[in-house]
N, C-alpha and C positions, 0 to 999 in steps of 0.2 A: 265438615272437613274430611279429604278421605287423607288416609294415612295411607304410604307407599311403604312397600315390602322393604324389608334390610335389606341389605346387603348381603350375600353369601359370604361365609369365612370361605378364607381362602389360604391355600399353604405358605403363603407370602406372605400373611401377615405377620408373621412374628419377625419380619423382616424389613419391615417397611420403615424404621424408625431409623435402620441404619442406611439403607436407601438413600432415604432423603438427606441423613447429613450428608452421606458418600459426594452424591449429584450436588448439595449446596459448595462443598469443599471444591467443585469441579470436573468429579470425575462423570462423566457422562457417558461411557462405553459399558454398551451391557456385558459384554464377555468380563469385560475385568467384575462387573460386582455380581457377574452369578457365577465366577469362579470365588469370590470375598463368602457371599451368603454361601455355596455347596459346603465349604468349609467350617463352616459353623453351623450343617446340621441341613439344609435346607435339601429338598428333593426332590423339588418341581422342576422343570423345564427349561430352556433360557428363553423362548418365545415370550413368558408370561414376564419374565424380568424383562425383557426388551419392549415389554407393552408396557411395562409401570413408569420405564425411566421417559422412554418418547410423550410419556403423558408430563412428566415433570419436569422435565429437561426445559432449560433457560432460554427462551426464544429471544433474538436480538430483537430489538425496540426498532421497528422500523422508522419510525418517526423522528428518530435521531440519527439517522443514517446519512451522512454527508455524499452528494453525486459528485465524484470525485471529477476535475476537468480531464478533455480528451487530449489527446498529445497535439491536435492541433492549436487548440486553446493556449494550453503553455507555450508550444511553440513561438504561439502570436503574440504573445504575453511578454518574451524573452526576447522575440525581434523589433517591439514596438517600445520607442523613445519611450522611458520610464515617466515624464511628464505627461505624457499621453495615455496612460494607465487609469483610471476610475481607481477610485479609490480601494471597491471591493477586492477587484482583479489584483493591485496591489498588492494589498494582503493576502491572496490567497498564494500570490508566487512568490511573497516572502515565506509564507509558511512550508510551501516546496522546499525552497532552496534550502532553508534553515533543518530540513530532515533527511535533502541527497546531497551529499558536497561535490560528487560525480556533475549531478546537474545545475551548483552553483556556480563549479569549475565552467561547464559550458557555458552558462548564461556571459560570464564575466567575460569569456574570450571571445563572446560574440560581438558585448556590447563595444567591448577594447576595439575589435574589428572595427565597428560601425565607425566609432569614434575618427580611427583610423583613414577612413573614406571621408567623411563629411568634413574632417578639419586638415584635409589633403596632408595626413602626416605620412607619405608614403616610406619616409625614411625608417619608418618601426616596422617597416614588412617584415626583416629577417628576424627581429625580437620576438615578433607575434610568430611567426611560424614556430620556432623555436619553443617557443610556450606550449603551442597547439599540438606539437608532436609530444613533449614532455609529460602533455595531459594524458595521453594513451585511451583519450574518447575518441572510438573510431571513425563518427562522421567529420568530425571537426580533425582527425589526423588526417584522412585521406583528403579532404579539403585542402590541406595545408603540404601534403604532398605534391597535388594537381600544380598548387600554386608555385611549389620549389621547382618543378620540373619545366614551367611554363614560366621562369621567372623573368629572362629575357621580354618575354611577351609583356608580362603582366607591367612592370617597371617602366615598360616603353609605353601602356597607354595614360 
């Protein structure tokens, strides 16, 4: 069996204990714990702190890292009749909405929209705009603007 050399002592060590709880409590910034350890004695470098904490410091778990969807995705998710939705995609733009209420506000006055079209309720135009502008969501106001100013147009087709 060969037996490998120790380890060098190192000026750090008498520091290493508070380190690690420092880095488990979350502090992960070498400047702040080699301004914490200078203070309590310590007189090595901050290089050599900044190489103990990049060794110990909490790497995220890749493998739980959720690919979040692209804005086309949601887009399509929010354009497309909700019965038409899979089940996943469901869930996943419940879970959206349930955390932007910016982009629940939009989904809802898109869907109102749609609704609006397909069940020829033309008479809710002035409600829905009035909403849409209320919303202060910029693509959905200037939508809603195009529409007031083009209302003659719009009404007559």
């Amino acid at each position: 069996m060969i037996v490998g050399q120790k380890p060098r002592p190192s000026s750090l060590d008498p520091f290493k204990a508070h380190l690690l709880r420092r880095i488990s409590e979350g502090c992960s910034k070498a400047t702040v714990l080699h301004r914490e350890i200078t203070a309590q004695g310590f007189n090595g470098g901050y290089g050599i702190v900044r190489a103990f904490v990049e060794q110990h410091r909490a790497r995220p778990d890749l493998s739980v890292m959720v690919k979040l969807p692209s804005v086309r995705e949601v887009t399509g998710w929010i354009c497309r009749h909700p019965d038409h939705l899979v089940e996943r995609d469901s869930d996943r733009l419940r879970a959206l909405l349930d955390r932007c209420p910016e982009l629940a506000t939009a989904a809802d006055l898109v869907r109102s929209f749609a609704g609006m079209l397909t069940n020829l309720r033309g008479n809710q135009l002035s409600v829905w705009i009035t909403a849409a502008q209320q919303a202060a969501l910029p693509g959905l106001t200037g939508f809603a603007t195009g529409l007031t100013n083009d209302l003659d147009a719009v009404t007559a087709a």
